[in-house]
C-alpha positions as CSV (number, residue, x, y, z in Angstrom):
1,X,43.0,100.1,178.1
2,X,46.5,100.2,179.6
3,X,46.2,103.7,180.9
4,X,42.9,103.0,182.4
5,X,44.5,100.4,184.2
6,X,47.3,102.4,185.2
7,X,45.6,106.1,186.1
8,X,43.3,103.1,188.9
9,X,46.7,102.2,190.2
10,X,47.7,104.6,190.6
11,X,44.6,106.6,192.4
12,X,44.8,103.4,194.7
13,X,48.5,103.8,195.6
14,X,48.1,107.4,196.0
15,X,45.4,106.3,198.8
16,X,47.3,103.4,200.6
17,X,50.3,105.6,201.0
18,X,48.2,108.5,202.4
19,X,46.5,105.7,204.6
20,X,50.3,104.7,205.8
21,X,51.4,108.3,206.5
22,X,48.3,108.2,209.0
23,X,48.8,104.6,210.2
24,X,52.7,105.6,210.9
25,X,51.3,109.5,212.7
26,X,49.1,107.2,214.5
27,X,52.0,104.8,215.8
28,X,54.6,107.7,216.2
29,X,52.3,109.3,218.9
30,X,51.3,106.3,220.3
31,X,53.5,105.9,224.1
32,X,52.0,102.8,225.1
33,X,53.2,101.3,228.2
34,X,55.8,98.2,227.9
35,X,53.6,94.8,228.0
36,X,55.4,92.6,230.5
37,X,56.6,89.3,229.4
38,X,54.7,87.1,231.5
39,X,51.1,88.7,230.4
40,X,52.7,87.7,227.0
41,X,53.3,83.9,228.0
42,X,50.3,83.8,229.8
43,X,48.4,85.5,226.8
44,X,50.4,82.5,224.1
45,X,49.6,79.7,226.6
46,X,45.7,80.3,227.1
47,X,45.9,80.6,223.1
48,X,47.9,77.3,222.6
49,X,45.6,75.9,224.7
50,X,42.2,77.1,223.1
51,X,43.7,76.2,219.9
52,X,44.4,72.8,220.8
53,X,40.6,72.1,222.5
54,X,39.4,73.5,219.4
């Protein structure tokens, strides 16, 4: 019982760490553009604001 349990772990962490070696390939060849401040203030204000109408 214990083995079963352990041989599915370990098939599922075998799959999430080849899921982060993609996720960090992806992210490593990723050059976004710098987002400027004020988009972000302007971005966190409209939310505050929705979330406080809501």
């Amino acid at each position: 019982m214990f083995s079963e349990r352990l041989s599915v772990l370990n098939k599922e962490l075998d799959t999430e760490l080849t899921r982060r070696s993609k996720l960090e390939l992806e992210l490593r060849d990723d050059q976004a553009d710098p987002v400027p401040y004020e988009l972000v203030c302007s971005l966190m204000s409209n939310l505050d604001a929705l979330l406080l109408t809501a």
